[in-house]
Structure formats: structure tokens, C-alpha cells
N, C-alpha and C positions, 0 to 999 in steps of 0.2 A: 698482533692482537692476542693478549690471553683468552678474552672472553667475549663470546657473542651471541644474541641468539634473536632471531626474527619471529618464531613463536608459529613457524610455517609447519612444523608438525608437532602432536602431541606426543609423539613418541620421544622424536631428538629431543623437543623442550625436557620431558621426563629424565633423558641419559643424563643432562647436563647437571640435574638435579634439583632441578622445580618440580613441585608437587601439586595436582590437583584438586581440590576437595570442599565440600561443603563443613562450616563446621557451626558451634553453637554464636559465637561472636560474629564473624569474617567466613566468606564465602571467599574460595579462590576458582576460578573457571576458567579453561583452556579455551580457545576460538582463533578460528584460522586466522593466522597473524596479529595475536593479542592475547593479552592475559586481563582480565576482569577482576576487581579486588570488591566486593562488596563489601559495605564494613554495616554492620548491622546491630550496635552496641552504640548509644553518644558516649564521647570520651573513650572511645576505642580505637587503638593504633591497630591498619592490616598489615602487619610486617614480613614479609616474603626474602628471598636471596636462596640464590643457587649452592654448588656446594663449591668449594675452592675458596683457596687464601689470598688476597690478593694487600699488596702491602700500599705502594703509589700507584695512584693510579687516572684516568681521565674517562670521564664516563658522557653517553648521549641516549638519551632516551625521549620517545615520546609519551605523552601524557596526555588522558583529557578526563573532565568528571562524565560522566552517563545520565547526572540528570540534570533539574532547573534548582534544587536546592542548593547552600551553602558548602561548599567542600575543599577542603587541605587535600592534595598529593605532592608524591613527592620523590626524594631518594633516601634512603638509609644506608651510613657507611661508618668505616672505623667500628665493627659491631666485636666486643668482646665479653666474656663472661658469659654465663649459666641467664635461666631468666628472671631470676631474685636478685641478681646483681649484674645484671646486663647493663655496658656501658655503650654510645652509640651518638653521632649526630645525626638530624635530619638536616637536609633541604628543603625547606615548602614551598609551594604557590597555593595561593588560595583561586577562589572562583570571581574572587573579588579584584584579581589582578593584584595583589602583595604579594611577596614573597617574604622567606623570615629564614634562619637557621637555627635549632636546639642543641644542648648537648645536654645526655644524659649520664652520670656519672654512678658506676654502683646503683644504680636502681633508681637515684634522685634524680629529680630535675635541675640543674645546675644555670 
């Protein structure tokens, strides 16, 4: 396994290089095995990842929204470029039980 992380302390989550922080968009918070993504912007993506390159790969994660409103989560991978030309797919699920995949290319939505 290249990469793991249970989220059991804030310190190791930190080494691995997730970072904690509130900010003007997107809130990111640390909690005993969990990371909380706030997103506090409509039409705003929280986009988080550690630090390491990873090329193929197979990924499991759990997920849930925190409240009763409408909400997309999800996974972001294949992430390359600067943030003016960041190219990238999601994985979604919504709250509504759909799922979807995007792909951003260059900055566009493709």
C-alpha cells in the first residue's frame, strides 16, 4: 500500500501532508478519525490531497454529508497543472443517491 491514512491523529494526518485550516471559501477540520470539508461558497469545489505522486492506483474511502441539505462528495484524481490550468476528474455522489464523473481539462469543464 503506498498510501493510507485513518485521520487517528492530527499530527501523522499533518506528516502525510494534509493540512488543517479554516479559510474564506472551504473550511478543512481535523477530528478523531475524520477530516470535515466545509464548503461555504455555492458553486464551490473543496479540493484537498496529500502530498505524493501516485500514477495507478485503487482507492476506498468513506464519505457522508453532515447535514439535511443537498450535497455532492466525492474523490478527485489524475490532478495536474497550476490552479489556472488545473486539469482533474471527479467521482461524485450526491445526497440524492446519483453518482456522476467530470473531467476538467486546462481549467475547462470538458
Amino acid at each position: 500500500m503506498l498510501f493510507t491514512d485513518d485521520f487517528k491523529s492530527q499530527t501523522d494526518s499533518e506528516d502525510k501532508g494534509w493540512t488543517f485550516n479554516p479559510g474564506d471559501n472551504v473550511d478543512y477540520v481535523w477530528s478523531a478519525g475524520k477530516m470535515t470539508i466545509t464548503v461555504k461558497k455555492k458553486q464551490w469545489l473543496g479540493l484537498k490531497w496529500p502530498d505524493g505522486e501516485y500514477d495507478d492506483f485503487a482507492a476506498e474511502l468513506e464519505a457522508q454529508p453532515t447535514g439535511n441539505t443537498f450535497t455532492d462528495y466525492g474523490i478527485v484524481f489524475r490532478v495536474t497543472g497550476d490552479s489556472n490550468t488545473r486539469s482533474y476528474y471527479i467521482f461524485g455522489v450526491t445526497t440524492e443517491g446519483k453518482y456522476y464523473l467530470q473531467k476538467k481539462m486546462d481549467g475547462a469543464w470538458v
